[in-house]
C-alpha positions as CSV (number, residue, x, y, z in Angstrom):
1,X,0.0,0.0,0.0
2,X,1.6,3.8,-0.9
3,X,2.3,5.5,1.9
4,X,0.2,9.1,2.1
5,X,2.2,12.1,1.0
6,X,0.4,15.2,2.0
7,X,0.3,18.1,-0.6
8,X,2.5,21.5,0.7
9,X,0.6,24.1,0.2
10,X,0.9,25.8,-3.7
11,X,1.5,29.3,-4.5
12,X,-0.3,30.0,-7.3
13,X,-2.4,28.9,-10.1
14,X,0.1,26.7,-11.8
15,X,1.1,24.7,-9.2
16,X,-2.7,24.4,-7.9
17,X,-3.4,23.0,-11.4
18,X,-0.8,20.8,-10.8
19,X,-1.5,19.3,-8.0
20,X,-4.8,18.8,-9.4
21,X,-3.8,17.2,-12.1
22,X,-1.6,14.7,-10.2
23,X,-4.3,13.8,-7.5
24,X,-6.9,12.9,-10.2
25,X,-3.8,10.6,-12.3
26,X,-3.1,9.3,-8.7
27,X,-7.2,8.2,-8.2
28,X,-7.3,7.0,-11.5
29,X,-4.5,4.7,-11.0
30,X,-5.1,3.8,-7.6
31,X,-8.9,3.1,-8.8
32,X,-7.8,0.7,-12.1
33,X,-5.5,-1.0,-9.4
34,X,-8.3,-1.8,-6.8
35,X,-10.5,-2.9,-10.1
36,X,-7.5,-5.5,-11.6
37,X,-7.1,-6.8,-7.9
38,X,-10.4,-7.5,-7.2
39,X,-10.8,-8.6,-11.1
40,X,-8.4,-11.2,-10.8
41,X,-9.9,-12.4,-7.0
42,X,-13.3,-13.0,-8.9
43,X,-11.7,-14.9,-11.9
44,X,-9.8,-17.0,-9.4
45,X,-13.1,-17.8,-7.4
46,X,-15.1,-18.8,-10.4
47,X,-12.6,-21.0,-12.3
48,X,-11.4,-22.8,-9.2
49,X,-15.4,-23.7,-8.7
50,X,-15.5,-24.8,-12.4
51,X,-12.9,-26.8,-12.0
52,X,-13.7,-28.2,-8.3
53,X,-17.3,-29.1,-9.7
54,X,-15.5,-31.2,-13.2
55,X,-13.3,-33.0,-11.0
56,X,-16.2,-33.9,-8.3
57,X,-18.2,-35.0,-11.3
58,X,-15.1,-37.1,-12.7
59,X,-14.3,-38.4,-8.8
60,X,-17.4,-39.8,-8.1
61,X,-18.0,-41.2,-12.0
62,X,-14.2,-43.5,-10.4
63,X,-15.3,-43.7,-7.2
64,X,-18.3,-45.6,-8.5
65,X,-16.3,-47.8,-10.7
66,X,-13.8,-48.6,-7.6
67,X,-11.0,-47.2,-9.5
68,X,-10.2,-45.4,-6.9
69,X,-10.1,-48.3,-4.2
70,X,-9.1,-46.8,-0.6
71,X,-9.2,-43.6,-1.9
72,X,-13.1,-42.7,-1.3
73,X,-12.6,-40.3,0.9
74,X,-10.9,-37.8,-1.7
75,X,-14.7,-37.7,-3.3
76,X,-16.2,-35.7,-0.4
77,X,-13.2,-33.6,0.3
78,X,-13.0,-32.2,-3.6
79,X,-17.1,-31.3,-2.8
80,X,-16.6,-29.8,-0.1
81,X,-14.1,-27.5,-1.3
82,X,-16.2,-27.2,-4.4
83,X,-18.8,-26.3,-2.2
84,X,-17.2,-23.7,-0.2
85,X,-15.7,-22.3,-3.3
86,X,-19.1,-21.6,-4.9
87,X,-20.4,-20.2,-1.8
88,X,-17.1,-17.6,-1.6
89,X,-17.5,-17.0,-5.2
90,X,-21.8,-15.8,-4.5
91,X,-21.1,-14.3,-1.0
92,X,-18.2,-12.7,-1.7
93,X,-18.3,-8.6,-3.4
94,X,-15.6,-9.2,-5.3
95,X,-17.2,-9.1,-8.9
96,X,-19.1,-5.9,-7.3
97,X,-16.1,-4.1,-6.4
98,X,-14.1,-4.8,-9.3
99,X,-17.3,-3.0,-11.4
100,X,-17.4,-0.6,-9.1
101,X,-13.7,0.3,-8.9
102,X,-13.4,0.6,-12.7
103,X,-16.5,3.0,-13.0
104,X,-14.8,4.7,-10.7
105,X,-11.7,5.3,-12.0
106,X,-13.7,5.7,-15.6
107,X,-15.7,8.8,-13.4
108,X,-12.1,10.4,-12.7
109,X,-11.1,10.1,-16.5
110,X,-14.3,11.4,-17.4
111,X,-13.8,14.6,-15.4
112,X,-10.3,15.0,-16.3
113,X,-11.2,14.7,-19.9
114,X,-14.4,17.6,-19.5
115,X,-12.0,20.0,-17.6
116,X,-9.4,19.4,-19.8
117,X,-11.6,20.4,-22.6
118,X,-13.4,22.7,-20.6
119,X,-17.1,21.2,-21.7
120,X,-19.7,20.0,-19.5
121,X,-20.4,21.7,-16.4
122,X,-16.9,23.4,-16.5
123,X,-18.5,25.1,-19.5
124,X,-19.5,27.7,-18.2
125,X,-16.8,28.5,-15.7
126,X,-15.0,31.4,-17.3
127,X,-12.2,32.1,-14.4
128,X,-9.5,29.5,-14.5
129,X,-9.3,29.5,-11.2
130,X,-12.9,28.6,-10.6
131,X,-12.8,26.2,-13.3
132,X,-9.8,24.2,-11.2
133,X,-11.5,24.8,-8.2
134,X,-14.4,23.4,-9.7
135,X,-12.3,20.4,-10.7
136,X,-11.0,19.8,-7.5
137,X,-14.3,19.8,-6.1
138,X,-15.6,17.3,-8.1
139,X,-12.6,14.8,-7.6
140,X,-13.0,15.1,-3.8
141,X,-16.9,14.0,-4.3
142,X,-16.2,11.2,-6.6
143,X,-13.9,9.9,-3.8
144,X,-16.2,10.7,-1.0
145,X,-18.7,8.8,-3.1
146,X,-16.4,6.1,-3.5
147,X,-15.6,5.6,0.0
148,X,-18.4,5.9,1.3
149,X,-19.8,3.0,-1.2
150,X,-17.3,0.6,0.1
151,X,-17.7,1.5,3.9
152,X,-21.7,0.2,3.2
153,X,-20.7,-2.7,1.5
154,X,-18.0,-3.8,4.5
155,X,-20.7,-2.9,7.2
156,X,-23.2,-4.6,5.8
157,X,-20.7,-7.4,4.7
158,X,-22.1,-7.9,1.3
């Protein structure tokens, strides 16, 4: 996890814009990060339950034939874990955050993109200085947003 760097403040317009900019690449990233890891959790979960459920299937199909001999036991043990890995996979948020996370991180490129081109509701912000302030604004409410999204989901633990 990146260790919190606080901002100094800026002196003028510039750096302000600056910083800006950075903060919103930083979200981005971190965003797109949190969406691959949770991505690549979900994938994990569902292809491991595939694959428990096939060889459960196969198992029992030997087990049955008593080409497995002393070796029944392995049946229940592959369905269980089968089991359990299906039941992770539906009570887990992992496919939930990973949407989530990238439509997040899509929201900060979006706003990037309408500042940048000064369209949208920074439109009709004439002063540059309201226009980043504006910006800013808007970043910190997609994040509040954000966070406060995922503190729901843990609390309620779905």
């Amino acid at each position: 996890m990146e260790r919190y760097n606080p901002m100094s403040p800026a002196e003028n317009l510039e750096e302000r814009k600056q910083q800006a900019l950075q903060q919103c690449d930083h979200l981005i990233k971190d965003f797109a990060k949190r969406a691959d890891r949770h991505k690549i959790r979900y994938k994990r979960l569902q292809v491991t339950s595939i694959a428990l459920a096939g060889c459960t299937t196969i198992l029992s199909a030997l087990s049955v034939s008593k080409v497995l001999g002393q070796l029944d036991w392995i049946v229940p043990a592959v369905s269980g874990l089968a089991t359990l890995s299906t039941t992770l996979l539906s009570q887990t948020t992992t496919q939930k955050m990973w949407v989530q996370s990238r439509n997040i991180s899509q929201e900060f490129q979006t706003q990037l993109f309408l500042y940048l081109q000064s369209s949208g509701e920074y439109a009709n912000v004439p002063d540059e200085s309201e226009r980043l302030q504006l910006f800013s604004k808007r970043l910190m409410e997609v994040w509040s947003q954000a966070q406060e999204n995922w503190s729901q989901q843990a609390s309620s633990g779905k």
